[in-house]
DSSP file (Angstrom, degrees, kcal/mol; ACC not computed):
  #  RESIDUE AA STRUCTURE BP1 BP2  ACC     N-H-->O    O-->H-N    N-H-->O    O-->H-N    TCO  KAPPA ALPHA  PHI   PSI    X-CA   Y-CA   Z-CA
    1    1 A X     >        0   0    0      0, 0.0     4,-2.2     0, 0.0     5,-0.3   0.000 360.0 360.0 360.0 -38.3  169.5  208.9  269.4
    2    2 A X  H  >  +     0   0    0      2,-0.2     4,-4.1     3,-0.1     5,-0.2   0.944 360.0  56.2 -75.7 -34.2  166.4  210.8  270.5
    3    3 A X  H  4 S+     0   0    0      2,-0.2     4,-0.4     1,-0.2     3,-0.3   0.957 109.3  47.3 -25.5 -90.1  168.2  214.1  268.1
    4    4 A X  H >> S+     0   0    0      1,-0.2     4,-3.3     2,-0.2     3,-2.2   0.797 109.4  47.4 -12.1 -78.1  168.2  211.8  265.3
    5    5 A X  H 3X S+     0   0    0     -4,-2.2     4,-2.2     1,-0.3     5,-0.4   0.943 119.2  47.5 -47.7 -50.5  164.3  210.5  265.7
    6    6 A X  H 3< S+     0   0    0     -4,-4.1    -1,-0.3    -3,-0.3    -2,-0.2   0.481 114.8  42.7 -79.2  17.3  163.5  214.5  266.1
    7    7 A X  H <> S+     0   0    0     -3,-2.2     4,-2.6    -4,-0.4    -2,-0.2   0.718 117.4  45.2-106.5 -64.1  165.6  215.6  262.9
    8    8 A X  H  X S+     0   0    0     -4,-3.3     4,-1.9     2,-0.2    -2,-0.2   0.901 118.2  44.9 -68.4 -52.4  164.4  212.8  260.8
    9    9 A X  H >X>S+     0   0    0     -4,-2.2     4,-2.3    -5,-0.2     3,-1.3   0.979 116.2  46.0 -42.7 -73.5  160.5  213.5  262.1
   10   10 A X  I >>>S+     0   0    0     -5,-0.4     5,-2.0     1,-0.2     4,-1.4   0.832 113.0  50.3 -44.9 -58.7  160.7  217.3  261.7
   11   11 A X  I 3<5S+     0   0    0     -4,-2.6    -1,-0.2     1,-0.3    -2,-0.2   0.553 120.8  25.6 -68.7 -30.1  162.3  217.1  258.4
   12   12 A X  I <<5S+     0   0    0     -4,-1.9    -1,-0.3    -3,-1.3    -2,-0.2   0.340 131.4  30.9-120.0  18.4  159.8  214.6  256.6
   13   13 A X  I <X5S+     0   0    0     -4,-2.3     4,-0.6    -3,-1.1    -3,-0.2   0.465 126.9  30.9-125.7 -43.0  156.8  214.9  258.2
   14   14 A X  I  <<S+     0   0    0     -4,-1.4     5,-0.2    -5,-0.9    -3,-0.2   0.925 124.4  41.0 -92.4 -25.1  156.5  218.9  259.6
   15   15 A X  T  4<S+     0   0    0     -5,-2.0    -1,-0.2     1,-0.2    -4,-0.2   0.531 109.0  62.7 -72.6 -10.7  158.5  220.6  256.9
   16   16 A X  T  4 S+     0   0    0     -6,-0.6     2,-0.3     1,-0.0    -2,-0.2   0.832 103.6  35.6 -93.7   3.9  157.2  218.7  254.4
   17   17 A X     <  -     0   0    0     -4,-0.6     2,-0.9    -3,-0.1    -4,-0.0  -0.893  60.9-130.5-125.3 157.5  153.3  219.7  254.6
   18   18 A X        -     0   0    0     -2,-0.3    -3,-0.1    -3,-0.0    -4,-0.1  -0.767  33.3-146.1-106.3  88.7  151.2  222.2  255.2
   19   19 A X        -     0   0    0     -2,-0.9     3,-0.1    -5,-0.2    -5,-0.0   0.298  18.8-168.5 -75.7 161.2  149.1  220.9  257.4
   20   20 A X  S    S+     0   0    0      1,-0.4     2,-0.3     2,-0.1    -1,-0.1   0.597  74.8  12.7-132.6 -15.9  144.9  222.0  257.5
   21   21 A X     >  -     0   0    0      1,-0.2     4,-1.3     2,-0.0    -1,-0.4  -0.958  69.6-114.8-165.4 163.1  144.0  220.4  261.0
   22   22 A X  H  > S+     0   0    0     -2,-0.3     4,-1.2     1,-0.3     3,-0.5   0.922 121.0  58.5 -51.2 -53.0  145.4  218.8  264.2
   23   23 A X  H >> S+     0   0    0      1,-0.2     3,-3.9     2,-0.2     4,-1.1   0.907  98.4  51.7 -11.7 -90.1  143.7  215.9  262.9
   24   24 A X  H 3> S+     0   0    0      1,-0.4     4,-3.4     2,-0.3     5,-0.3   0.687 106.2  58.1 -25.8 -48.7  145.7  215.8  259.7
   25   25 A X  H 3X S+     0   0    0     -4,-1.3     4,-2.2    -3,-0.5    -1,-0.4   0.792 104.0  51.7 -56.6 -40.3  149.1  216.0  261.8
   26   26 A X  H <X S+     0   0    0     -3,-3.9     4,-1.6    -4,-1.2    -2,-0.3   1.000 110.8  46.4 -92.0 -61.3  148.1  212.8  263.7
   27   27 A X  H  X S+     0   0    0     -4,-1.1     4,-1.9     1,-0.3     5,-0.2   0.886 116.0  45.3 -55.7 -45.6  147.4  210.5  260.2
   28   28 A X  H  X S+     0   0    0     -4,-3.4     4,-1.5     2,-0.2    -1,-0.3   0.946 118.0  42.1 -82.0 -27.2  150.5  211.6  258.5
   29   29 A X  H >< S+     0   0    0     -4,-2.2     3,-0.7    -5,-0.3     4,-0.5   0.777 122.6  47.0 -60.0 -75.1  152.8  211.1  261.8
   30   30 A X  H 3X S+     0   0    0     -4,-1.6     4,-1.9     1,-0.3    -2,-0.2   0.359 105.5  47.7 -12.6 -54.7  150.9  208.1  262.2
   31   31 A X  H 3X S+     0   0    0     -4,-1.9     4,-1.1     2,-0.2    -1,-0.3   0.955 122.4  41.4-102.4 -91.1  151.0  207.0  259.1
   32   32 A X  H XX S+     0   0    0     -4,-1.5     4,-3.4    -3,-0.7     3,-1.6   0.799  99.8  67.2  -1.4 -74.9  155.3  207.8  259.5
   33   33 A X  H 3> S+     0   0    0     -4,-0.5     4,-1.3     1,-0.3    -2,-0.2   0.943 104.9  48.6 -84.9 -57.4  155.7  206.7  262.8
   34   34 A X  H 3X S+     0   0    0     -4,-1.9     4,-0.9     1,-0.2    -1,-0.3   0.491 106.3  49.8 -53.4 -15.1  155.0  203.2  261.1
   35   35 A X  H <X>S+     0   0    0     -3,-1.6     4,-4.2    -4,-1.1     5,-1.3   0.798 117.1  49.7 -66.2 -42.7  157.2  203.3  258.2
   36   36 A X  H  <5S+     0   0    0     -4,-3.4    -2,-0.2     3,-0.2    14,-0.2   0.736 116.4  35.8 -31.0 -53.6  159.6  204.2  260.9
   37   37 A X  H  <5S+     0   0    0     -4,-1.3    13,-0.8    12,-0.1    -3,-0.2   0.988 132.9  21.3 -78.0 -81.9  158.9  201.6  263.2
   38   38 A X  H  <5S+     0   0    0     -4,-0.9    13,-0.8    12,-0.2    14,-0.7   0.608 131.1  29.2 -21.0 -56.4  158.2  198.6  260.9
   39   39 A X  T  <5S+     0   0    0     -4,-4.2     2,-0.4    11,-0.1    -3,-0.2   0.621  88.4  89.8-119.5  -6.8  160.0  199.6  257.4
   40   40 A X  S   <S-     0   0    0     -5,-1.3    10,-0.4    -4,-0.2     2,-0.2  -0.737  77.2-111.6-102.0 125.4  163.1  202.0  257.7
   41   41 A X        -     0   0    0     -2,-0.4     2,-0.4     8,-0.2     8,-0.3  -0.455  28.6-149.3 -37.9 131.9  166.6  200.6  258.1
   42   42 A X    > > -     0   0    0      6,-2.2     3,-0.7    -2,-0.2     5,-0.6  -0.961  11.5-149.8-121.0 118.4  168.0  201.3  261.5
   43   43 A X  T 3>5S+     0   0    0     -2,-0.4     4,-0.7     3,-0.2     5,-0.1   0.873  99.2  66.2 -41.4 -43.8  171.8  201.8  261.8
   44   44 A X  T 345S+     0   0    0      1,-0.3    -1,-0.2     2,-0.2    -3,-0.0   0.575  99.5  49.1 -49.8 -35.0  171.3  200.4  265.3
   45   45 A X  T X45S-     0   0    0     -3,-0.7     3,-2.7     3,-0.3    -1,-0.3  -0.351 127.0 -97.0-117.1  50.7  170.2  197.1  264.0
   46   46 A X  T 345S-     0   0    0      1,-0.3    -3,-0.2    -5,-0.1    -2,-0.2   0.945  83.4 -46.2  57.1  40.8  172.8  196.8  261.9
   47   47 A X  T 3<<S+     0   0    0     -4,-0.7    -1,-0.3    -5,-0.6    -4,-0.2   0.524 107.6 117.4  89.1 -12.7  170.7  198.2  258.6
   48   48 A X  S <  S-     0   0    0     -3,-2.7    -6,-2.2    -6,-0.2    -3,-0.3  -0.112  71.6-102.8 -65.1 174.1  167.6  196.1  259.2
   49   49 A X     >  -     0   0    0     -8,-0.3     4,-2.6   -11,-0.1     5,-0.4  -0.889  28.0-122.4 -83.6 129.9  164.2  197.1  259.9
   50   50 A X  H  > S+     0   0    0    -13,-0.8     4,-1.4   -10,-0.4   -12,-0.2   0.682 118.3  55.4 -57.2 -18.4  163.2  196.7  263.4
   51   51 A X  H  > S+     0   0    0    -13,-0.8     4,-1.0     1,-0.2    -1,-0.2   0.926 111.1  51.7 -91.5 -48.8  160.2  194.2  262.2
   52   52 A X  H >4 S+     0   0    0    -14,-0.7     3,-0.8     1,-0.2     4,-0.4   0.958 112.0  44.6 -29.0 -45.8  163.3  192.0  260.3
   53   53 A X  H >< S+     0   0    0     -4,-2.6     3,-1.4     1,-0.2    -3,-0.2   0.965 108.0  51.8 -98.8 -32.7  165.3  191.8  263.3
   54   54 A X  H 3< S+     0   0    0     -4,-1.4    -1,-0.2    -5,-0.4    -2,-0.2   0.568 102.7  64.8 -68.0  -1.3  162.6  190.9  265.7
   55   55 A X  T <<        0   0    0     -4,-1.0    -1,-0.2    -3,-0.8    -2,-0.2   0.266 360.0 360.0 -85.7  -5.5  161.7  188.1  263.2
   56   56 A X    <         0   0    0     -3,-1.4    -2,-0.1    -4,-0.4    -3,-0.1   0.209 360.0 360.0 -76.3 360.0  165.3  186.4  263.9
């Protein structure tokens, strides 16, 4: 699971930018970490979004 979460991270947040300050790094995970959390389907929960299935 934790693979996944570091595949999927690396792949659309630190290969996709070129980043210009530590800063910068922290708004776009940030930014990420909340589609992630909130808006992305999760196999786990059967394709939902974790804020969908914690609304059941």
């Amino acid at each position: 699971m934790i693979k996944r979460y570091n595949r999927t991270y690396r792949t659309e947040v630190l290969n996709a930018y070129v980043f210009e300050s530590l800063e910068q790094v922290r708004e776009i995970s940030a930014e990420w970490l909340q589609s992630y959390n909130e808006e992305r389907p999760h196999d786990a929960l059967a394709g939902l979004p974790p804020a969908m299935d914690r609304a059941k």
